[in-house]
N, C-alpha and C positions, 0 to 999 in steps of 0.2 A: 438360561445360559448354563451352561455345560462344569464343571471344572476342568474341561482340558481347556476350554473357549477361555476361561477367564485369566489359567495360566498363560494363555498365547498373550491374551491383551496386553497383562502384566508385566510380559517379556517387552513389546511392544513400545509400552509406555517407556519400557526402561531402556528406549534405544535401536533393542535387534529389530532387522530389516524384515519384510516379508522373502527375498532371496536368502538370506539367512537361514527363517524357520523351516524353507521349502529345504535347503538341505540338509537341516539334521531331520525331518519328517524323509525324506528320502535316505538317509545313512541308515534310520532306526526304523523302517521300514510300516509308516507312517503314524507311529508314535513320538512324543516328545522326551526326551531323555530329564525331565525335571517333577520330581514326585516327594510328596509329603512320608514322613518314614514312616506310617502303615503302610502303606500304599509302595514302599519299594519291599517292605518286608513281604507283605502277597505276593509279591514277585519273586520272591527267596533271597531278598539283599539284605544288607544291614547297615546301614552308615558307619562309615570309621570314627573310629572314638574322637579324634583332633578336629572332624569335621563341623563346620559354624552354617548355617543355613544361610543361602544365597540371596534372598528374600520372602517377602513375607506377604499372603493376599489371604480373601475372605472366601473359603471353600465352603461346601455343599458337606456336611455330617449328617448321619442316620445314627436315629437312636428309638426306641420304642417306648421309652420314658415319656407320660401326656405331657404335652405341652403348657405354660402357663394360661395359654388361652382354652385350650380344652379343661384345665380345671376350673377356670372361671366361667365355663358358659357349662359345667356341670354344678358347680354351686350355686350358680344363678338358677339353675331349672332345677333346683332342690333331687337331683338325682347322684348314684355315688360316681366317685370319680374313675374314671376306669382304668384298669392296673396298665396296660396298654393302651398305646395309643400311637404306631407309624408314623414318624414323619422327619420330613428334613432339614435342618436348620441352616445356617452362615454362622464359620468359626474361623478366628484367625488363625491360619495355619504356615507352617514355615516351611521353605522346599529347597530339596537338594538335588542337586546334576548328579547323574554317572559317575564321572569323575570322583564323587566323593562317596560309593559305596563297593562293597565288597559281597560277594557272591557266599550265600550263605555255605556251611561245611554242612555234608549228608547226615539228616536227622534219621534215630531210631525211631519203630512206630512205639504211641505210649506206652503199651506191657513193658515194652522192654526198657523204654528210659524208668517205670517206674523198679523194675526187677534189680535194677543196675542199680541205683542210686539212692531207692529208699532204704533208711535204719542206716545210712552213712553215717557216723560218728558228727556232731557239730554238724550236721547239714541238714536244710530244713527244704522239704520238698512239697509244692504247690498247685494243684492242676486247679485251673483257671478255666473258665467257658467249656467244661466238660458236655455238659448237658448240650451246648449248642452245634456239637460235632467238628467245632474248629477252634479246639483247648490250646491252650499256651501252658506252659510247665515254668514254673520259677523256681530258683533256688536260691536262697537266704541262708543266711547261718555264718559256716565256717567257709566258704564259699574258693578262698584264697588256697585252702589246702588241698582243695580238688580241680582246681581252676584248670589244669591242662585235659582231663577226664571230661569234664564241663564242655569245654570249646571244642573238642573229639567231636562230640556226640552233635555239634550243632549250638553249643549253645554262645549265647551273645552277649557281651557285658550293657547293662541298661541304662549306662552314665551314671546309677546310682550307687552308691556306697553298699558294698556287699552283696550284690543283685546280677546272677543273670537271669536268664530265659531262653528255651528253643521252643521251636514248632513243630509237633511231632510229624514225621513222616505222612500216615494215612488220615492228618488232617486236612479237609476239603478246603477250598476257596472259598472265602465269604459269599453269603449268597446273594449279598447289595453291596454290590459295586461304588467304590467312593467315588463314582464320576457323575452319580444319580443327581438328581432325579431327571434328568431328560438326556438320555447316553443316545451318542445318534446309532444307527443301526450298524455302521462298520467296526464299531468299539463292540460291540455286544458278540458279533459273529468273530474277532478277532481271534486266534488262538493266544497261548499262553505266551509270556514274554522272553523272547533269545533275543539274541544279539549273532549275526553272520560269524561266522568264522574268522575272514577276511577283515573284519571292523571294528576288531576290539579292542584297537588304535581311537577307535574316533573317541567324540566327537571332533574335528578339526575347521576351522584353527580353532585354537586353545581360546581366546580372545569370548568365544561361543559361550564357552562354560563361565566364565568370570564376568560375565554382561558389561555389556557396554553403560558406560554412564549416559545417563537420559538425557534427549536433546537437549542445548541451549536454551531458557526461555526466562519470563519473570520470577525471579525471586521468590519462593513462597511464605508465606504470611509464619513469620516467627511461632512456634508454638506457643499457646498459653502457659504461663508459672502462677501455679496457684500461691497466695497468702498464707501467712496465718490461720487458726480456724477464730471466729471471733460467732460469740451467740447474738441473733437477729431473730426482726422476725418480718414477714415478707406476706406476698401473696401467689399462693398457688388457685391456677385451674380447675377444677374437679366438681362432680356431682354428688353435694352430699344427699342424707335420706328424705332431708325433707323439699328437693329441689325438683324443677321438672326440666332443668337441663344443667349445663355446665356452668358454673359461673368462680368466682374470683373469693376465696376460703380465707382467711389469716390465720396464719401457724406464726410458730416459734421454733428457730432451729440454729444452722449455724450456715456460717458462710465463709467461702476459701476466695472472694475475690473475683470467683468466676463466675460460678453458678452457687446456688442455694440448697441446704439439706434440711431433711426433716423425717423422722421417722416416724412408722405405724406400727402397732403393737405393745404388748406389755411382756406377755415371757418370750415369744418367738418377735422381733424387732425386724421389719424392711425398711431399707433405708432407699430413702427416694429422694433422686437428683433433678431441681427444679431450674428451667431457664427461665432467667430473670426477667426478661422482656416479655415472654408468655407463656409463661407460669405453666406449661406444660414440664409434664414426667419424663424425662428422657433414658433413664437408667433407675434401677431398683435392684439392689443387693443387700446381704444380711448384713454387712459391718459400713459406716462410712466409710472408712477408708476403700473398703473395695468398691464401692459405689464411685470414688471419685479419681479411682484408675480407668474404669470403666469409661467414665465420663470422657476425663482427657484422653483417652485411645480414639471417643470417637470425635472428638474438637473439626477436625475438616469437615468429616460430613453434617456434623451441626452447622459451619459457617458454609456450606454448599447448600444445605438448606435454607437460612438466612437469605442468604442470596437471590432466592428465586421470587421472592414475592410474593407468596402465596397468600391467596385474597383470605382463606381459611387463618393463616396466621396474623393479618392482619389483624382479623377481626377479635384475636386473642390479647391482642398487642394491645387493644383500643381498648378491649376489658381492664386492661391490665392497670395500664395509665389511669382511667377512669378510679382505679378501685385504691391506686396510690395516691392519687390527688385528694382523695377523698377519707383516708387516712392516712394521708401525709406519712408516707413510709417513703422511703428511696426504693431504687432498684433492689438493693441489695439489705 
């Protein structure tokens, strides 16, 4: 699935009709007016500063960074890890309409934003992704002194405290497309992104850009509120060295009521979030805390899991029980 496919869904879910999406795919001449702010910035837009993200879904990123599984199946084959390694992940990403961006001002190419602007007094100048032919330029420093000079030339305030950025001119378009990895063929042959003349009124009606509230239907299941943290100690899943398959560990860790923690390590510490019912890992990050953000972000697709039955977690579940019983531990 696509991310324009998962944006449509999203839209979908949240109410707009298919006669809906067929007209702003016909106003925008068979594009969606709704994009992540890389992704309008490729385009040469910028989000306005006042602007809040309309909502939020789980997009398709490229990064060339290996992946945790290609480091683990290069450690396991005692080979090194390799500095590269293509490929694409799901990241929660937030998206904005039309409506809420602004058509970038004409960049100079880099010689000349550097010629102009470097050895400025208080102003600290940064080219970013030089090497990869489509640099970004940041300016830090005294940034407020030059701030109309700055926005001249292209550049965009970054929401952050003292920070813009432009794009220079004769930098190319990304060479991987954020709609990857399966862009169907009419995205690919498409030309760069306008807007008609005659249409930079739309989208219409307004109603379009503000999404509709999502049909009527059951109530969804209150979010979990984590506890306290309190120290426990539990049983996880996992194959240790001297094992010839998976089975049910006892650690010592801590618990927020929800799920279970426990860390691995001595100088460099992963922290790994255990479901209590079967003792599987479902999240691993460097601090607790961020291990149990992680967690509750992903709480529906855990109880969508939950849900399905799966004879496989069953069978975790039945370890699970077995191995509490059997040292009278709780869930938790």
């Amino acid at each position: 699935m696509t991310n324009t496919e998962i944006i449509t869904n999203t839209l979908k879910a949240r109410g707009m009709t298919d006669e809906q999406l067929s007209q702003l795919l016909d106003a925008y001449k068979g594009d969606l007016p709704f994009h992540t702010i890389p992704e309008w910035s490729r385009r040469g837009y910028h989000v306005k500063a006042d602007a809040a993200p309309l909502f939020a879904c789980d997009l398709w990123k490229h990064t060339n960074k290996p992946s945790r599984a290609a480091i683990a199946a290069a450690t396991e084959a005692g080979e090194d890890v390799p500095e590269q390694s293509p490929h694409f992940y799901k990241k929660l990403s937030y998206i904005y309409s039309f409506a809420q961006v602004e058509k970038n001002a004409a960049a100079p190419d880099l010689d000349t934003i550097k010629s102009r602007f470097s050895g400025l007094p208080g102003l600290t100048l940064t080219v970013k992704g030089e090497k990869t032919g489509a640099p970004n330029v940041w300016f830090t420093g005294d940034v407020e002194k030059y701030a109309d000079e700055i926005k001249a030339a292209g550049g965009i305030w970054s929401k952050k405290k003292s920070a813009y950025w432009v794009k220079p001119s004769t930098a190319p378009a990304p060479s991987t497309m954020e709609d990857a990895p399966s862009i169907p063929a009419p995205i690919q042959t498409r030309p760069a992104f306008t807007l008609p003349p005659v249409r930079l009124a739309l989208p219409a009606p307004a109603r379009l850009l503000t999404l509709p509230a999502p049909k009527a239907g059951p109530e969804p299941a209150p979010a979990p509120v984590p506890g306290p943290w309190k120290k426990c100690s539990f049983y996880t899943i996992r194959r240790g060295k001297d094992d010839d398959k998976q089975k049910p560990h006892k650690v010592d860790g801590y618990t927020d009521g929800i799920y279970n923690y426990y860390a691995i390590g001595t100088k460099s510490k992963t922290w790994h979030v255990i479901h209590p019912a079967y003792g599987l890992s479902i999240v691993w990050k460097e601090t607790r805390q961020a291990a149990q953000a992680r967690a509750l972000e992903l709480s529906d697709k855990i109880r969508d899991m939950e849900s399905k039955n799966d004879a496989r977690l069953r069978a975790y579940s039945d370890m699970m029980k077995a191995a509490q019983d059997g040292g009278n531990l709780s869930l938790f």
